[in-house]
N, C-alpha and C positions, 0 to 999 in steps of 0.2 A: 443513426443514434450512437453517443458515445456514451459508452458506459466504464463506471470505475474497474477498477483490479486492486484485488489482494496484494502486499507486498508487505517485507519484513523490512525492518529498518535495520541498511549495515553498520552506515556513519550516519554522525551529526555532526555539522559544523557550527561553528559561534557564529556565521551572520545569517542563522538561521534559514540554512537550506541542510537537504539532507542525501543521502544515496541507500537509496531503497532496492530490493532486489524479487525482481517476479520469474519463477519459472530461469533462474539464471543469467535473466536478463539485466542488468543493474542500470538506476536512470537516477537522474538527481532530481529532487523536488523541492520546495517548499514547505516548509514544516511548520511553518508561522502562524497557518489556517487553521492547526489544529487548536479544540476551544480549552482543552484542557492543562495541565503539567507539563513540561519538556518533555518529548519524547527521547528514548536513548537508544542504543542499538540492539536489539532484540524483538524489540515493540513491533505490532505488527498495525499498518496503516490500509486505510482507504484510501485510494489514487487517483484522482482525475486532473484533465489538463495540466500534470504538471506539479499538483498543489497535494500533498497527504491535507485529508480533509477531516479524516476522523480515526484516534487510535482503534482498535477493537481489541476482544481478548483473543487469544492463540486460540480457545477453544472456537469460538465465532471464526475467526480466519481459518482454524482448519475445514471447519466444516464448508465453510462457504469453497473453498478451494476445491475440495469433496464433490462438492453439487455441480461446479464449472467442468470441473473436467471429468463428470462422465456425461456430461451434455454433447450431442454431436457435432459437429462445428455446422454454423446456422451456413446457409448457400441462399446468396441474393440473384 
C-alpha cells in the first residue's frame, strides 16, 4: 500500500511543478492537483505519487508528522 507524506513546500515553479521537502529529503511534484489557490513556499502539502494533492494547515501537518513518527516503523 502506498500512502501519502507530509511535506512543506520549498519552491514553485511557473509550469506548475514544485519542490517540496519531507524529513530533508526534497523531491519535485506536481502542484497542479491541488483544487485550491497557488500554493507558495511555506505551504505544507499532501504527497503522493509524485502529485501535492491537497494543501493542509501547518497545524494539521504538524500534527499529522507528530502521530507518523512516533509510530514504529511497520515490518512486513
Amino acid at each position: 500500500m502506498c500512502l501519502g507524506t507530509i511535506a512543506q513546500v520549498i519552491e514553485v515553479h511557473a509550469d506548475g511543478r514544485a519542490v517540496v521537502e519531507d524529513h530533508g529529503k526534497r523531491q519535485l511534484v506536481l502542484e497542479m492537483t491541488v483544487s485550491d489557490d497557488d500554493i507558495t513556499p511555506g505551504d505544507w502539502v499532501v504527497v503522493q505519487s509524485g502529485f501535492a494533492l491537497e494543501r493542509i494547515s501547518e497545524k494539521e501537518a504538524l500534527e499529522a508528522l507528530r502521530i507518523r513518527d512516533s509510530q514504529p516503523e511497520a515490518t512486513t
